[in-house]
mmCIF file of the N, C-alpha and C atoms, coordinates in Angstrom:
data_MODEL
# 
_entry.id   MODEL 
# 
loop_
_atom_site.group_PDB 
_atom_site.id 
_atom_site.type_symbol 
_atom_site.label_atom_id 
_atom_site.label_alt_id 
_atom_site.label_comp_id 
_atom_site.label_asym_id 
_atom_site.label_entity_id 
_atom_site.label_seq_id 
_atom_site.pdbx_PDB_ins_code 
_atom_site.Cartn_x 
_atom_site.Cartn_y 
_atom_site.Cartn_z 
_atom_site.occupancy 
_atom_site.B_iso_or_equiv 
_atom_site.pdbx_formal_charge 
_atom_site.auth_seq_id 
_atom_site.auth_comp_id 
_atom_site.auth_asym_id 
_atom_site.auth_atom_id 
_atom_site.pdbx_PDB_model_num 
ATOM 1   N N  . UNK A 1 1  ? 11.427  -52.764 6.195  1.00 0.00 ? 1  UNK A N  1 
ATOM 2   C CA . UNK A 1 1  ? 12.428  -51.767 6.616  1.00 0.00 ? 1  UNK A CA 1 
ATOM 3   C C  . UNK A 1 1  ? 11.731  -50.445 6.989  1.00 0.00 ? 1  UNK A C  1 
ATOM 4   N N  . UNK A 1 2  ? 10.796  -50.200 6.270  1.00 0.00 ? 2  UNK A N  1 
ATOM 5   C CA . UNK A 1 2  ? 9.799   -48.428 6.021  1.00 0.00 ? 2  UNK A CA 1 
ATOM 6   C C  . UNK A 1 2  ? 9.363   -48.801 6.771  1.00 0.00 ? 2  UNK A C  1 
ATOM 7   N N  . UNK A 1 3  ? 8.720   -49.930 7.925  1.00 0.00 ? 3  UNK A N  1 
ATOM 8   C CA . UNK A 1 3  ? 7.449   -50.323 8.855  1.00 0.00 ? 3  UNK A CA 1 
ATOM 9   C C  . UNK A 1 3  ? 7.394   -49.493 10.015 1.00 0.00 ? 3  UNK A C  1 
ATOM 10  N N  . UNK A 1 4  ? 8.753   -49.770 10.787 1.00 0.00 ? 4  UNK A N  1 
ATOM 11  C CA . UNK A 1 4  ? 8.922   -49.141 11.912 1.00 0.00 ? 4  UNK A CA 1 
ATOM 12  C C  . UNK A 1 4  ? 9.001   -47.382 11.810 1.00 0.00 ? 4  UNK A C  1 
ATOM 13  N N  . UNK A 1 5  ? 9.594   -47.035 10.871 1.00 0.00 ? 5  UNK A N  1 
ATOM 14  C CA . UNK A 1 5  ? 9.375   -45.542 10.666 1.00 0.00 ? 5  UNK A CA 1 
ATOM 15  C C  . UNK A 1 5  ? 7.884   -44.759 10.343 1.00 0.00 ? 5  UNK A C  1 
ATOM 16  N N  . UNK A 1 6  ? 7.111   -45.680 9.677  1.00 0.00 ? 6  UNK A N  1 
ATOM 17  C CA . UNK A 1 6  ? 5.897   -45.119 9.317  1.00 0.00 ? 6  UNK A CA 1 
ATOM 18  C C  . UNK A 1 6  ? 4.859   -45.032 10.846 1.00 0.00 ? 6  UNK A C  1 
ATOM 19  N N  . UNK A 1 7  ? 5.270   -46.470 11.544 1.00 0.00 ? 7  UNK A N  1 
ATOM 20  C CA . UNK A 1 7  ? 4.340   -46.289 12.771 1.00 0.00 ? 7  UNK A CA 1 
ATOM 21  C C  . UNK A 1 7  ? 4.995   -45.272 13.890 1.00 0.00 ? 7  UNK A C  1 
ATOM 22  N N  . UNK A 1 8  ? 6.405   -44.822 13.490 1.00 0.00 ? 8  UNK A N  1 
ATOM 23  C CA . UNK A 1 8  ? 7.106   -43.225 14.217 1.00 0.00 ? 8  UNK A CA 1 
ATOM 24  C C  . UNK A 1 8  ? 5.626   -42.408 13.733 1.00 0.00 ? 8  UNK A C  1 
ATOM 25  N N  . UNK A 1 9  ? 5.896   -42.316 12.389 1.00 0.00 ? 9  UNK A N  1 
ATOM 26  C CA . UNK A 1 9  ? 5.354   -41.038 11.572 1.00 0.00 ? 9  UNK A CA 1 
ATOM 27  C C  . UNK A 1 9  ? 3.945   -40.986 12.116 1.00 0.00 ? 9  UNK A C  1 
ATOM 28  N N  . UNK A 1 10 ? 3.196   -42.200 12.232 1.00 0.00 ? 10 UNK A N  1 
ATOM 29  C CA . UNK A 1 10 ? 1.614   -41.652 12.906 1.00 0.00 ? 10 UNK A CA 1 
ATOM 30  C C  . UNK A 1 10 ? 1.656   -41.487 14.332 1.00 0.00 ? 10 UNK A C  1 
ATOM 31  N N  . UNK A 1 11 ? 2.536   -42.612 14.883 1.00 0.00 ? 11 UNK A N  1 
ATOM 32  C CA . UNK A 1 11 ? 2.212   -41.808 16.450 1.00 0.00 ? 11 UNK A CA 1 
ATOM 33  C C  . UNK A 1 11 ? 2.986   -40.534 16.658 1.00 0.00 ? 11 UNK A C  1 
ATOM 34  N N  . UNK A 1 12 ? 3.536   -39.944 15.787 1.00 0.00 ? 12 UNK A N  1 
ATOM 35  C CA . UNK A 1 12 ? 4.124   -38.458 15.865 1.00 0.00 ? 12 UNK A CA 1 
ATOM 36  C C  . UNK A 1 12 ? 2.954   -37.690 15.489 1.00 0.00 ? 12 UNK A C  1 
ATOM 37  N N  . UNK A 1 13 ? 1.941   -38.177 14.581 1.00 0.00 ? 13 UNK A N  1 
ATOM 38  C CA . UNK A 1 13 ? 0.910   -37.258 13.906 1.00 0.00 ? 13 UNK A CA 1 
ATOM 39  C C  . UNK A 1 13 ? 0.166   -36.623 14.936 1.00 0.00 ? 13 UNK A C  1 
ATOM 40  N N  . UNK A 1 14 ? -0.329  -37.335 15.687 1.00 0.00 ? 14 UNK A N  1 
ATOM 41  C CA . UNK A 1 14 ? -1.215  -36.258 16.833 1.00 0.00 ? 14 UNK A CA 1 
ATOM 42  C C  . UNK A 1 14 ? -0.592  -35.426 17.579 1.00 0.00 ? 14 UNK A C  1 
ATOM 43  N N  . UNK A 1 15 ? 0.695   -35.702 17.670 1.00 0.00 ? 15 UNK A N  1 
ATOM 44  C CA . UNK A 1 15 ? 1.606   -34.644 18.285 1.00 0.00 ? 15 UNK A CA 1 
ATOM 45  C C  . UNK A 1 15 ? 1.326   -33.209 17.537 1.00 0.00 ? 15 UNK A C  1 
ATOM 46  N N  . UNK A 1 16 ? 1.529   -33.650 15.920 1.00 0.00 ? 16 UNK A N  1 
ATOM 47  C CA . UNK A 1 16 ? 1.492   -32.531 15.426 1.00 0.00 ? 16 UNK A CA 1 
ATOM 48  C C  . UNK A 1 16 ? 0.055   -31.329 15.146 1.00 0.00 ? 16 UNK A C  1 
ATOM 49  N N  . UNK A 1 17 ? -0.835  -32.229 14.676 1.00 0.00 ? 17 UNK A N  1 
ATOM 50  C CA . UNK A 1 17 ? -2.055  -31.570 14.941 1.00 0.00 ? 17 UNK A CA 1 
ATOM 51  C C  . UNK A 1 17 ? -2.175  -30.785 16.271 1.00 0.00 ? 17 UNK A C  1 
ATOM 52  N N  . UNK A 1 18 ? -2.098  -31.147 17.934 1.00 0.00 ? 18 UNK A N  1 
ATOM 53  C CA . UNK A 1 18 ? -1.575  -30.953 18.389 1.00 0.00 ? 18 UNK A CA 1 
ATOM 54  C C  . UNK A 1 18 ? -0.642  -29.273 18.670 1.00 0.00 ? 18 UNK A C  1 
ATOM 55  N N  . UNK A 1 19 ? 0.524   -29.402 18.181 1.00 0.00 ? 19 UNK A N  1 
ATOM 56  C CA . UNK A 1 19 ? 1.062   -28.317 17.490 1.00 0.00 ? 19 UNK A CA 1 
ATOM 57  C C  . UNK A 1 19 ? 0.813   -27.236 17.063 1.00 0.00 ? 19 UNK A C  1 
ATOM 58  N N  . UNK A 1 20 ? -0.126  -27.821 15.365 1.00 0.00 ? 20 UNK A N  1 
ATOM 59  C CA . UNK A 1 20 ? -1.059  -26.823 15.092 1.00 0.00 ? 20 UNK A CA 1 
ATOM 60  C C  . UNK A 1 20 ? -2.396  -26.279 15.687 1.00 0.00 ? 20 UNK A C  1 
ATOM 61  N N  . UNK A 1 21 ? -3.206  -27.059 16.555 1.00 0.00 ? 21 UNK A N  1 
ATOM 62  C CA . UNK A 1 21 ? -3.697  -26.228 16.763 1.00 0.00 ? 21 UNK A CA 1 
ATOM 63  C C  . UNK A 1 21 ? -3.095  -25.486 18.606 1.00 0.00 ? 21 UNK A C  1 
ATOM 64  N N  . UNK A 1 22 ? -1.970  -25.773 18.554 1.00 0.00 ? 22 UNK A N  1 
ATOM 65  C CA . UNK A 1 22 ? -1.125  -25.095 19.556 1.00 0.00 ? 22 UNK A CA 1 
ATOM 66  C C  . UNK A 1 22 ? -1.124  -23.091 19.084 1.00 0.00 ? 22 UNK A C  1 
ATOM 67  N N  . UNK A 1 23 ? -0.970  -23.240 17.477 1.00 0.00 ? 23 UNK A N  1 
ATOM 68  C CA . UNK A 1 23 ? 0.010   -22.425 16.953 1.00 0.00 ? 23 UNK A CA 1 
ATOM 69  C C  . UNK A 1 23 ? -1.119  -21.012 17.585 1.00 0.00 ? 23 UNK A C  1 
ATOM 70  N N  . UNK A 1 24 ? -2.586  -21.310 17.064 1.00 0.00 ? 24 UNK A N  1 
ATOM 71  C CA . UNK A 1 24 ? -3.020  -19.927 17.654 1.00 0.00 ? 24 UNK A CA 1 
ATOM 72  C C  . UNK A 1 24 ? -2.779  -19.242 19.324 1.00 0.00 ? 24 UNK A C  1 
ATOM 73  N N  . UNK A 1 25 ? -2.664  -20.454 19.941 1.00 0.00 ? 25 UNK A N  1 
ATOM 74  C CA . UNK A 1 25 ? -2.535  -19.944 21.359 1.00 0.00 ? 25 UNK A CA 1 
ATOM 75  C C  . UNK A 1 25 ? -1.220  -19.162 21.203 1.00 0.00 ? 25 UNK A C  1 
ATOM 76  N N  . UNK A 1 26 ? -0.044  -19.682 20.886 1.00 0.00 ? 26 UNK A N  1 
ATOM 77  C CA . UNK A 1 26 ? 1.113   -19.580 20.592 1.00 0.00 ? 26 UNK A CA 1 
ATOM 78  C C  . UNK A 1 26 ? 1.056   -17.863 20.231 1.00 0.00 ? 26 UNK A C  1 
ATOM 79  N N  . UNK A 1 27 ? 0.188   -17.731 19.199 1.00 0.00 ? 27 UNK A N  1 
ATOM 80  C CA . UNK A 1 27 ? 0.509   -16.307 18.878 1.00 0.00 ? 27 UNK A CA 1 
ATOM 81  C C  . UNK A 1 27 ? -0.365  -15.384 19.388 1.00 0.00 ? 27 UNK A C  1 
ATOM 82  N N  . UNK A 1 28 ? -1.325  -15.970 20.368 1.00 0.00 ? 28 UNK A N  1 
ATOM 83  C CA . UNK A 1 28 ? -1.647  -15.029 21.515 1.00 0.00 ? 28 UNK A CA 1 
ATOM 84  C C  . UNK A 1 28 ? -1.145  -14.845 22.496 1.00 0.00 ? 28 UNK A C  1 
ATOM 85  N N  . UNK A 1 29 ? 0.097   -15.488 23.074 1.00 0.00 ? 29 UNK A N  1 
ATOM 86  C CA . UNK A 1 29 ? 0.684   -15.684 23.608 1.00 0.00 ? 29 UNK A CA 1 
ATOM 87  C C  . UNK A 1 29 ? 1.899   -14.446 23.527 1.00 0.00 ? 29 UNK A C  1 
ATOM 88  N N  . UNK A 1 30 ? 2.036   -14.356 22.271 1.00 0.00 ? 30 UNK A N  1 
ATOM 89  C CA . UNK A 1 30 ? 3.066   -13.067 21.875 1.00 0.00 ? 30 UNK A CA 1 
ATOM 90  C C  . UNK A 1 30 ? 2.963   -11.791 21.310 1.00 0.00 ? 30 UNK A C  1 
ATOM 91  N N  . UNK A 1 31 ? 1.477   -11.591 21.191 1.00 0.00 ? 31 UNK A N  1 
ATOM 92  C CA . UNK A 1 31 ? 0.536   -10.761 21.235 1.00 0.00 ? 31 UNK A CA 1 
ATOM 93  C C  . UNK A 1 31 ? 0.364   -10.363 22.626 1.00 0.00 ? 31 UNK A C  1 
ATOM 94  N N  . UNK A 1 32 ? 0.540   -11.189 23.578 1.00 0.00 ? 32 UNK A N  1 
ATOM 95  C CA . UNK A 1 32 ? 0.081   -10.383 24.446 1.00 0.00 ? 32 UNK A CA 1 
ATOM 96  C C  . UNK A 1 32 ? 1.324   -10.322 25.331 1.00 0.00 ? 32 UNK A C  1 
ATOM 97  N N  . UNK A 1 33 ? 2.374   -10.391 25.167 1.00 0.00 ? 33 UNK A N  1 
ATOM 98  C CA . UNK A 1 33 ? 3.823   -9.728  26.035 1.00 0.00 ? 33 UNK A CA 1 
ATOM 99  C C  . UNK A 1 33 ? 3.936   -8.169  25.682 1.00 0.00 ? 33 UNK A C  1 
ATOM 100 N N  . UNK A 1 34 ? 3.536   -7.833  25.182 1.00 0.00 ? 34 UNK A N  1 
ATOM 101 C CA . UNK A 1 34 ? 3.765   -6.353  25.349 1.00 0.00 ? 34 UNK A CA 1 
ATOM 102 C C  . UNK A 1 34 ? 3.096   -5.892  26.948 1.00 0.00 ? 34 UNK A C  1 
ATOM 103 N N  . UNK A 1 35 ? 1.144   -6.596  26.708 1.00 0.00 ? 35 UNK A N  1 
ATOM 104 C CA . UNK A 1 35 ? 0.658   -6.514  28.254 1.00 0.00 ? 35 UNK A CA 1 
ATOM 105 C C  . UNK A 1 35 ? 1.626   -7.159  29.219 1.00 0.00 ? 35 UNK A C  1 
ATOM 106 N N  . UNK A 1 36 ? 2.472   -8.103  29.323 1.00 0.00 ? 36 UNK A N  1 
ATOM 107 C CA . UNK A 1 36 ? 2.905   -8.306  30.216 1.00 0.00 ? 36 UNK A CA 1 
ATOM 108 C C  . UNK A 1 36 ? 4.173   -6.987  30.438 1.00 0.00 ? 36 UNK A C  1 
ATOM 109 N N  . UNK A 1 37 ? 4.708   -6.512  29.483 1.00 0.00 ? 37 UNK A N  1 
ATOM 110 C CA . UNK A 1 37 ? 5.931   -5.622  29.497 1.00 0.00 ? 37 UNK A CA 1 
ATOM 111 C C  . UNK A 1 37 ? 5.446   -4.532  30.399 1.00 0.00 ? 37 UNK A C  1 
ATOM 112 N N  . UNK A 1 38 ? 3.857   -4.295  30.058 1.00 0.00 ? 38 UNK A N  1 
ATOM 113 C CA . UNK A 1 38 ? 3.100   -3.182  30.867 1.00 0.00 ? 38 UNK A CA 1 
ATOM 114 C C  . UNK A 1 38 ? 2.890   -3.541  32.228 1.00 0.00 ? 38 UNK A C  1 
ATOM 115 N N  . UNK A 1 39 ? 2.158   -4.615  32.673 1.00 0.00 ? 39 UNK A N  1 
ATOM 116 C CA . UNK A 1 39 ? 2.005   -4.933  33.884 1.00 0.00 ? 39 UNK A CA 1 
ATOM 117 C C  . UNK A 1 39 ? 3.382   -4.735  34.742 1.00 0.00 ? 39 UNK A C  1 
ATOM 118 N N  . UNK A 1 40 ? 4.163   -5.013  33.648 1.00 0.00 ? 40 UNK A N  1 
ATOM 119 C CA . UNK A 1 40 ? 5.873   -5.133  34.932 1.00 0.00 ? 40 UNK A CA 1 
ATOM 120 C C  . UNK A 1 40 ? 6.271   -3.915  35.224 1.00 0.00 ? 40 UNK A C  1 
ATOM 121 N N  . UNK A 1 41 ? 5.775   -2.800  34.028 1.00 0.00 ? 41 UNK A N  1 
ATOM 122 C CA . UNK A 1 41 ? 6.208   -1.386  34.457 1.00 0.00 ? 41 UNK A CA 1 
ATOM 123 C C  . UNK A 1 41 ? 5.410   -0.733  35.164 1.00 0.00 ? 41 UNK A C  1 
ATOM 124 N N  . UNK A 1 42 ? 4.054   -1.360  35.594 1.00 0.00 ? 42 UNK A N  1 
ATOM 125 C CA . UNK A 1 42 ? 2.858   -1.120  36.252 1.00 0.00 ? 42 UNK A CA 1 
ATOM 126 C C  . UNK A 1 42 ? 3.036   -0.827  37.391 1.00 0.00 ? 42 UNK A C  1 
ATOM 127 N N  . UNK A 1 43 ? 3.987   -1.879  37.769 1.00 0.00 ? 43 UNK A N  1 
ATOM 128 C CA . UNK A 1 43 ? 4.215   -2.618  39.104 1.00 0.00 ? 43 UNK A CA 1 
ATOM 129 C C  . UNK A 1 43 ? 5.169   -1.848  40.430 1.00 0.00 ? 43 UNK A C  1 
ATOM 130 N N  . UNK A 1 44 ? 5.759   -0.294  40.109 1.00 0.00 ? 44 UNK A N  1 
ATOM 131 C CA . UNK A 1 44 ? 5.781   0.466   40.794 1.00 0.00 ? 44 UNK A CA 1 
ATOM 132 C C  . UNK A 1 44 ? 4.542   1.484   41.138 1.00 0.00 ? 44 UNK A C  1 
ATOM 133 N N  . UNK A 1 45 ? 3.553   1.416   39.993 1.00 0.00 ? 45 UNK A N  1 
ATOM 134 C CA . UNK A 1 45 ? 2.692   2.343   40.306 1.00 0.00 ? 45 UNK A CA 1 
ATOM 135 C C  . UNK A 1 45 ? 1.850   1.580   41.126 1.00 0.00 ? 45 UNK A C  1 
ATOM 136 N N  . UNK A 1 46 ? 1.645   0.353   41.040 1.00 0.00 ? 46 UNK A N  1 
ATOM 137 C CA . UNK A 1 46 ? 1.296   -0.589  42.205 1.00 0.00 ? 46 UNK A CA 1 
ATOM 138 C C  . UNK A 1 46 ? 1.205   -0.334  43.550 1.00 0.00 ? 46 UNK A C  1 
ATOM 139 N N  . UNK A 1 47 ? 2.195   -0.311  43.428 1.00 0.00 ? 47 UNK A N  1 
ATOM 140 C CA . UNK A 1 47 ? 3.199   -0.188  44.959 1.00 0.00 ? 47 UNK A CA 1 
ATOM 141 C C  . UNK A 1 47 ? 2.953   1.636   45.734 1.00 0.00 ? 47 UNK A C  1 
ATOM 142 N N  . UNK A 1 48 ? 2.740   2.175   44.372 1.00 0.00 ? 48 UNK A N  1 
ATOM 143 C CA . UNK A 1 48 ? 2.884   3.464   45.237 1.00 0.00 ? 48 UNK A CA 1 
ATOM 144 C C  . UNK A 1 48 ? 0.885   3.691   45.451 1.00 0.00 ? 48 UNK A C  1 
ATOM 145 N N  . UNK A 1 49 ? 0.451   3.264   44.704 1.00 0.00 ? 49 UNK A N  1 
ATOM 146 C CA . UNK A 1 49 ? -1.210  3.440   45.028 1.00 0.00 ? 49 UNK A CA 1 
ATOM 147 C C  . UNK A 1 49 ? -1.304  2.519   46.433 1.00 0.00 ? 49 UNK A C  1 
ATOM 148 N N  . UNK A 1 50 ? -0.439  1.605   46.485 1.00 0.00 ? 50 UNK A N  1 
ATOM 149 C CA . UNK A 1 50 ? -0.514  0.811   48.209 1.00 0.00 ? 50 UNK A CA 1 
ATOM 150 C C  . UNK A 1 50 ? -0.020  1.585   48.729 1.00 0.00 ? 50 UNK A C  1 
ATOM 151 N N  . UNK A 1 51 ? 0.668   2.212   48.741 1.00 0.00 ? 51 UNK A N  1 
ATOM 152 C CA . UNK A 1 51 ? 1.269   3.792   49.511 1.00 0.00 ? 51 UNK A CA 1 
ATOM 153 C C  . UNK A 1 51 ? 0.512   4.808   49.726 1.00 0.00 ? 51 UNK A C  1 
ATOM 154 N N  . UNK A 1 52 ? -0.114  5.097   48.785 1.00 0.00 ? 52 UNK A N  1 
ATOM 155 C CA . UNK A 1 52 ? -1.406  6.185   48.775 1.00 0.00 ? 52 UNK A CA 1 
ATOM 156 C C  . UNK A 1 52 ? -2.760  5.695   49.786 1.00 0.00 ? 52 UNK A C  1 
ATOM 157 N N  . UNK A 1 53 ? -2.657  4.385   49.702 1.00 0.00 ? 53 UNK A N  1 
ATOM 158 C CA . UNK A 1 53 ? -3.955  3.956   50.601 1.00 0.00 ? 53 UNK A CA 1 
ATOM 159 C C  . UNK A 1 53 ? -4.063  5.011   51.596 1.00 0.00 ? 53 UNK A C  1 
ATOM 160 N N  . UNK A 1 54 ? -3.278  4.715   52.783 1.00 0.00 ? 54 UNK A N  1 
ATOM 161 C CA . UNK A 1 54 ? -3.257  5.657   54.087 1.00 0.00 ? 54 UNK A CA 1 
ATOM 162 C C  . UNK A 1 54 ? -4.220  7.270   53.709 1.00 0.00 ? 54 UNK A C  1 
ATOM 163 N N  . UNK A 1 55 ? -3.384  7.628   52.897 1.00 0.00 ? 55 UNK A N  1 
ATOM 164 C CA . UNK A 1 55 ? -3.759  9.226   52.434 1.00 0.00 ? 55 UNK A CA 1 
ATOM 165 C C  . UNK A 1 55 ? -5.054  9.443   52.031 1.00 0.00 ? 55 UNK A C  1 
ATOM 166 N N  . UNK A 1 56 ? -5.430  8.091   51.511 1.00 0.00 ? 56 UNK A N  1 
ATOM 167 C CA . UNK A 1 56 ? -6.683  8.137   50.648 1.00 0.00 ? 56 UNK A CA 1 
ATOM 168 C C  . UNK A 1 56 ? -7.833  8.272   52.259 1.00 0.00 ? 56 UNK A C  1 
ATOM 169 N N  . UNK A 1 57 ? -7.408  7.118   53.265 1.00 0.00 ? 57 UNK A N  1 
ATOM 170 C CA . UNK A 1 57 ? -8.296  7.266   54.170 1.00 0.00 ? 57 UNK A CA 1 
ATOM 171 C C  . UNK A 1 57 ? -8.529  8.567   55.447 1.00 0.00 ? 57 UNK A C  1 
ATOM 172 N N  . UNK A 1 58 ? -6.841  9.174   55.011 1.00 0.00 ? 58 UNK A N  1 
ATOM 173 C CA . UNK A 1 58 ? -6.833  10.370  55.833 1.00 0.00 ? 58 UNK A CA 1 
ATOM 174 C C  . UNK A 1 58 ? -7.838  11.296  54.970 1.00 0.00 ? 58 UNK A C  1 
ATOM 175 N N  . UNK A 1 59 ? -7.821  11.618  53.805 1.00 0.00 ? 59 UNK A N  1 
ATOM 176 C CA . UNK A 1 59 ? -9.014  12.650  53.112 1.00 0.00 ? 59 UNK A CA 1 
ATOM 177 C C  . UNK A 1 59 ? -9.875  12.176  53.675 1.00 0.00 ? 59 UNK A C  1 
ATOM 178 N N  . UNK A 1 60 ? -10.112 11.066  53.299 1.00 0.00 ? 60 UNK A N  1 
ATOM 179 C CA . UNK A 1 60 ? -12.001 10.300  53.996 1.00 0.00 ? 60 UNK A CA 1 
ATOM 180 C C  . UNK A 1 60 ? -11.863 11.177  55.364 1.00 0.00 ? 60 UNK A C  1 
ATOM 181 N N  . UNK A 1 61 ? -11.286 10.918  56.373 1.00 0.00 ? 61 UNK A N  1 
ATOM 182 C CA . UNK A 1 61 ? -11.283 11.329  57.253 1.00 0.00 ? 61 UNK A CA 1 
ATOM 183 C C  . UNK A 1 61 ? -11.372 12.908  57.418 1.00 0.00 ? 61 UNK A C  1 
ATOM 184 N N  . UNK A 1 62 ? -10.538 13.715  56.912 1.00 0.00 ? 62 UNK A N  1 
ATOM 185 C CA . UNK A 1 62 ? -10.749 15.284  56.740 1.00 0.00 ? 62 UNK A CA 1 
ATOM 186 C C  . UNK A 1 62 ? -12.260 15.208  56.106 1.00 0.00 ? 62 UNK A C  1 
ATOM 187 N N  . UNK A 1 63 ? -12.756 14.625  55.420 1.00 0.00 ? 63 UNK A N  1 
ATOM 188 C CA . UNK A 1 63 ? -14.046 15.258  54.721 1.00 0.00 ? 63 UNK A CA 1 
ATOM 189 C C  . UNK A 1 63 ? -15.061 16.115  55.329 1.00 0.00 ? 63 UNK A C  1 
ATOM 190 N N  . UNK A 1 64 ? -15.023 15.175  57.026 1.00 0.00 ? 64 UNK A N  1 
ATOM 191 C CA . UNK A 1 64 ? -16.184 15.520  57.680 1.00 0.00 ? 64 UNK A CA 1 
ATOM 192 C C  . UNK A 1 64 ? -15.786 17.397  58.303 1.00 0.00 ? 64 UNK A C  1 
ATOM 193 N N  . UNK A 1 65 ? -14.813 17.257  58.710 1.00 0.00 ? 65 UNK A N  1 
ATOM 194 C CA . UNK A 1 65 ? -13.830 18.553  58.502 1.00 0.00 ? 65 UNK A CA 1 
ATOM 195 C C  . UNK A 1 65 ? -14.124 19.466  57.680 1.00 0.00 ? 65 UNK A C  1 
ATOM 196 N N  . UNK A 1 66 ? -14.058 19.043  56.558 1.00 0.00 ? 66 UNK A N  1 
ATOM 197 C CA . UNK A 1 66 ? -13.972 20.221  55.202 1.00 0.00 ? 66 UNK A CA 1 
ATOM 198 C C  . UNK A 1 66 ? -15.554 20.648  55.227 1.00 0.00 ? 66 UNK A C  1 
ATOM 199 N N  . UNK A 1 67 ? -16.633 19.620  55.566 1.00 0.00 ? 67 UNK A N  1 
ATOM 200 C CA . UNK A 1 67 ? -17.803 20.165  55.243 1.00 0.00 ? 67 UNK A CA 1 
ATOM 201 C C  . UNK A 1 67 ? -17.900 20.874  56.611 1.00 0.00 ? 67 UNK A C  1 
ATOM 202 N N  . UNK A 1 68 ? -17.513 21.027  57.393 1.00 0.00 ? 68 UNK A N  1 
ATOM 203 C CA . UNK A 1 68 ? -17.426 21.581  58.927 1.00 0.00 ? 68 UNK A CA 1 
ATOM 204 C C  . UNK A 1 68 ? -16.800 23.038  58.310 1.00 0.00 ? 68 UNK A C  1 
ATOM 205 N N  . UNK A 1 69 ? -15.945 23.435  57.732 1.00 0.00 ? 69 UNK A N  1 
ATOM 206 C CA . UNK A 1 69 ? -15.614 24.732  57.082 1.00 0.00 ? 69 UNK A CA 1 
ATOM 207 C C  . UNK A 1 69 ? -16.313 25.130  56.074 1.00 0.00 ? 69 UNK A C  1 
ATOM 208 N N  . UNK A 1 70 ? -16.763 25.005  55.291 1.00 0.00 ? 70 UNK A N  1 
ATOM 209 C CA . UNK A 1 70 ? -17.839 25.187  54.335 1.00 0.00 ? 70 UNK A CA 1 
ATOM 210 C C  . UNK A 1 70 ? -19.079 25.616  55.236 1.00 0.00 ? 70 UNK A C  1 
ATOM 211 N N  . UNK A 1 71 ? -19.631 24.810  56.339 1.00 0.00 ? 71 UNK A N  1 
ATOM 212 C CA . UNK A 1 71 ? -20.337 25.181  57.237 1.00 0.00 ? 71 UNK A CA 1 
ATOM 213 C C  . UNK A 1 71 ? -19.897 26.763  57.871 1.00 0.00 ? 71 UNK A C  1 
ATOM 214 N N  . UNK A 1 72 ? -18.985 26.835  57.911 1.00 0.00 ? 72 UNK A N  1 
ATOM 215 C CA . UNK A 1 72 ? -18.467 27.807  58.775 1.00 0.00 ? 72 UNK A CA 1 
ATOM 216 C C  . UNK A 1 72 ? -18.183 29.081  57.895 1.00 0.00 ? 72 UNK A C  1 
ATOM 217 N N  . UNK A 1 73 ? -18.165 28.788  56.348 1.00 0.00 ? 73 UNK A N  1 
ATOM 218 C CA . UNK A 1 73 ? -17.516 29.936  55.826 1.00 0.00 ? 73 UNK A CA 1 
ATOM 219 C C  . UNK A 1 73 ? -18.682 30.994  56.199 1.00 0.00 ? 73 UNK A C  1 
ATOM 220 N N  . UNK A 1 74 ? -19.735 30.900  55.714 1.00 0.00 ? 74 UNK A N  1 
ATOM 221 C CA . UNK A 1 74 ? -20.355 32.417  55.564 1.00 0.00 ? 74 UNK A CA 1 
ATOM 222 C C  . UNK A 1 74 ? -20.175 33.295  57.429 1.00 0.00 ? 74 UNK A C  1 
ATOM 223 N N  . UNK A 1 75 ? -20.094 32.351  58.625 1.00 0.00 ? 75 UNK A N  1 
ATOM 224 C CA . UNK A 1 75 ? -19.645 32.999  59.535 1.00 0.00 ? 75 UNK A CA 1 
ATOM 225 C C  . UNK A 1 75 ? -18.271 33.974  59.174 1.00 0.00 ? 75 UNK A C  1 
ATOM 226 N N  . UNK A 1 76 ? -17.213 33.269  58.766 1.00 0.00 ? 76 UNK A N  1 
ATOM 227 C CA . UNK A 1 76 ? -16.147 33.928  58.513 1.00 0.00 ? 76 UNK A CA 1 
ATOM 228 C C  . UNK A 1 76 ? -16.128 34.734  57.763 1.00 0.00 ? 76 UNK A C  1 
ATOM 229 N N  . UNK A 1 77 ? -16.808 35.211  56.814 1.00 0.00 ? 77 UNK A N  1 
ATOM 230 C CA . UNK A 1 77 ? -17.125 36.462  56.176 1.00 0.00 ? 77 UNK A CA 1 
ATOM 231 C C  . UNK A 1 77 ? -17.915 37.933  57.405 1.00 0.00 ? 77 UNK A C  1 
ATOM 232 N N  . UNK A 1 78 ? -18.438 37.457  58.109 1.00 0.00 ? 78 UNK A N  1 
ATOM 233 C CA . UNK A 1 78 ? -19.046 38.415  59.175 1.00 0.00 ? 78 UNK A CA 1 
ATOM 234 C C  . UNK A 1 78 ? -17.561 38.929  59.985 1.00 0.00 ? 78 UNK A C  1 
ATOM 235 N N  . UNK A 1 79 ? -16.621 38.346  59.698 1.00 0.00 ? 79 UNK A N  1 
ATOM 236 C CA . UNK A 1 79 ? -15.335 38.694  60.838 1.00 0.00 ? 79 UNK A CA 1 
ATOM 237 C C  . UNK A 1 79 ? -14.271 39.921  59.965 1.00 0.00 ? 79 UNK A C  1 
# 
């Protein structure tokens, strides 16, 4: 009568080992949703640093400019 249940109980056993050693992933897993809570609130500042790109390459671009005035200041003191 116990036969058929006991050969449940071992081919369930590796399931469970299994399981356990599931459990550490498991609680790194929920350890680390807070980082995910962050990444999601991240994810406008994302968006706006892809926004900023442009600007970033317009400075690049003024630079050569700015050292072109710096060049120029001590003239502008003679005026």
């Amino acid at each position: 009568m116990m036969k058929p249940f006991q050969t449940l109980v071992k081919m369930i056993k590796p399931f469970q080992t299994l399981v356990k050693m599931m459990k550490p992933f498991q609680t790194f897993v929920k350890r680390m949703k807070p980082f995910q809570t962050l990444v999601k609130r991240m994810k406008p500042f994302q968006t706006l640093v892809k926004m900023m790109k442009p600007f970033q390459t317009l400075v690049k671009m003024m630079k050569p400019f700015q050292t072109l005035v710096k060049m120029m200041k001590p003239f502008f003191i003679f005026w």
